[in-house]
Each structure stands twice: as structure tokens, then as C-alpha cells.
C-alpha positions in Angstrom: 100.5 145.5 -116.6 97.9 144.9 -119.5 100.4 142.0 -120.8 99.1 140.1 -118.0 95.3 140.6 -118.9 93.6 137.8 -120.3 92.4 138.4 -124.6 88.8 139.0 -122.9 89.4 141.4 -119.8 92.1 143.2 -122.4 89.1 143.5 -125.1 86.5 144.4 -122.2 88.9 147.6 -120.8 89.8 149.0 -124.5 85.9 148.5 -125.3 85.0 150.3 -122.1 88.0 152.3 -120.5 88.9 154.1 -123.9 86.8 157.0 -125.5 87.5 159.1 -128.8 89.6 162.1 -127.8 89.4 165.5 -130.1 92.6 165.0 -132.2 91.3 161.5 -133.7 92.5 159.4 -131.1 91.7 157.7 -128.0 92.8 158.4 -124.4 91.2 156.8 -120.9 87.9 157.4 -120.5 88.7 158.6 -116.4 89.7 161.5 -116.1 93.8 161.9 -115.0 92.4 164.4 -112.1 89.6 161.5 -111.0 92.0 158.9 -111.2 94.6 161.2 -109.0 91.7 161.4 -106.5 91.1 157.7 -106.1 95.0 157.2 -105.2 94.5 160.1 -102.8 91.3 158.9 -101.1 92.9 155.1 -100.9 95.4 156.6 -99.0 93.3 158.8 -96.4 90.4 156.6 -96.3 89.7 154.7 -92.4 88.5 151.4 -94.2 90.9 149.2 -91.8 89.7 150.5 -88.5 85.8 149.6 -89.8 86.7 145.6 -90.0 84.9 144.9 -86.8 82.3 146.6 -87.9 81.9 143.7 -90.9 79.0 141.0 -89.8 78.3 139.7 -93.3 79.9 136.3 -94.7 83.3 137.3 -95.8 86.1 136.0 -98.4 89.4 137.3 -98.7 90.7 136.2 -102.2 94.0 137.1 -102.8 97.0 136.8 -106.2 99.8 134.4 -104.9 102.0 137.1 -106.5 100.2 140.2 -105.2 102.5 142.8 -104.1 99.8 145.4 -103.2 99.0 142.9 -100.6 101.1 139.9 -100.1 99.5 136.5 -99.7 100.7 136.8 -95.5 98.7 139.8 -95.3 94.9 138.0 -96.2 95.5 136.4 -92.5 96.3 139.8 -90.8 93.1 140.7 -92.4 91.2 138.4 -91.6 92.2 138.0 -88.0 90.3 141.4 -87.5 86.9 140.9 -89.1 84.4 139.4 -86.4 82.8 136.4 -86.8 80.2 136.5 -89.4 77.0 135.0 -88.2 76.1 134.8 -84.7 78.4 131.6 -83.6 79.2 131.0 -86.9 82.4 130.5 -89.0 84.9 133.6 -89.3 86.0 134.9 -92.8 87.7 132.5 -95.4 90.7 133.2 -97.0 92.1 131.8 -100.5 95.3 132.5 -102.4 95.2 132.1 -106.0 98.3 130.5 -107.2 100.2 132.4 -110.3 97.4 135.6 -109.8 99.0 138.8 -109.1 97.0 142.5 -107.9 95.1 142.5 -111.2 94.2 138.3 -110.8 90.2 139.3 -111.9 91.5 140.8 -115.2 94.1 137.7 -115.0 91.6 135.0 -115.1 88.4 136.2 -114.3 86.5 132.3 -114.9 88.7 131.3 -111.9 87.8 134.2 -109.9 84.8 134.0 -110.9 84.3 130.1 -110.2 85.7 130.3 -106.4 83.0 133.1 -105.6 80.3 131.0 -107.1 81.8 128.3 -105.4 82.3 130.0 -102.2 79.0 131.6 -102.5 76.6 128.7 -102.8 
């Protein structure tokens, strides 16, 4: 996975996600039992039935090559998050050709250019 960082998000993790361990080396600086607990809550949590809830300006940005979710699945999405402003525009959508689930850490200018972008 970190082959497909770019040399700056790869610098940025080992700079940040790495910490000494007590035999000399380094290991992650998450816990393995936090991390467990992440993947445990992301599959309990009730995030998808809150959509309608959402009445903010939205964008749904998503890696062409995504398999955690497939470009297809940014409409699904979409199609259940209200309108953002009273009689305003729904949520936007983008797909980000040749990005994958990690496309931040992939080319973050780009993602960061669209949300500027998006966001003035």
C-alpha cells in the first residue's frame, strides 16, 4: 500500500505514524488493539442511516480505482443526502482518475486543489 504514497505523504506517516519501540526499533505509533477497534466500530457504526440528517454543502470525492468504495457507489451516496441549502443544489460528486482508497496520501495537491476549488 505505501508504494502508492507519494515521497511527501510517505515522509509525513514515518515522521508521524512511527515511534521508538524498547528494543531500538520503531513500530506504529497506534496501538494494534486501537487500530482493531477502529475496524470494529467502522463496521457497527449507523453512519449511513444519518445521511438525511446532512444539511451542510457536501462533496463526495472518490479514487477512480477505489475498491473500498467503487466509483458507482459516490451516486448511491449521494442520492441519499438531502439537499444542502434550503432550495439549493444537492451534494457534488467527483471521481479522481488513476486515485485509489488512499488517493489523499496518493496525490494530496490534487485532492487538495479540488476542495479549494470546490470550496470557494
Amino acid at each position: 500500500m505505501f508504494a502508492e504514497f507519494s515521497p511527501e505523504s510517505l515522509e509525513a506517516f514515518l515522521d508521524g505514524g512511527l515511534v521508538p519501540n524498547d528494543a531500538g526499533g520503531y513500530k506504529l505509533a497506534c496501538e494494534p488493539e486501537d487500530e482493531a477497534r477502529i475496524y470494529e466500530g467502522a463496521a457497527s457504526h449507523d453512519a449511513w442511516e444519518g445521511l438525511a440528517r446532512v444539511h451542510c454543502p457536501t462533496r463526495l470525492l472518490g479514487g477512480e480505482l477505489s475498491p473500498a468504495v467503487p466509483p458507482d457507489e459516490l451516486a448511491t451516496i449521494a442520492a441519499q443526502l438531502p439537499a444542502q441549502l434550503p432550495n439549493g443544489p444537492g451534494p457534488t460528486t467527483a471521481v479522481m482518475a488513476m486515485l485509489g482508497h488512499f488517493g489523499p496520501f496518493q496525490s494530496p495537491a490534487d485532492i487538495a486543489s479540488d476542495i479549494a476549488n470546490w470550496a470557494a
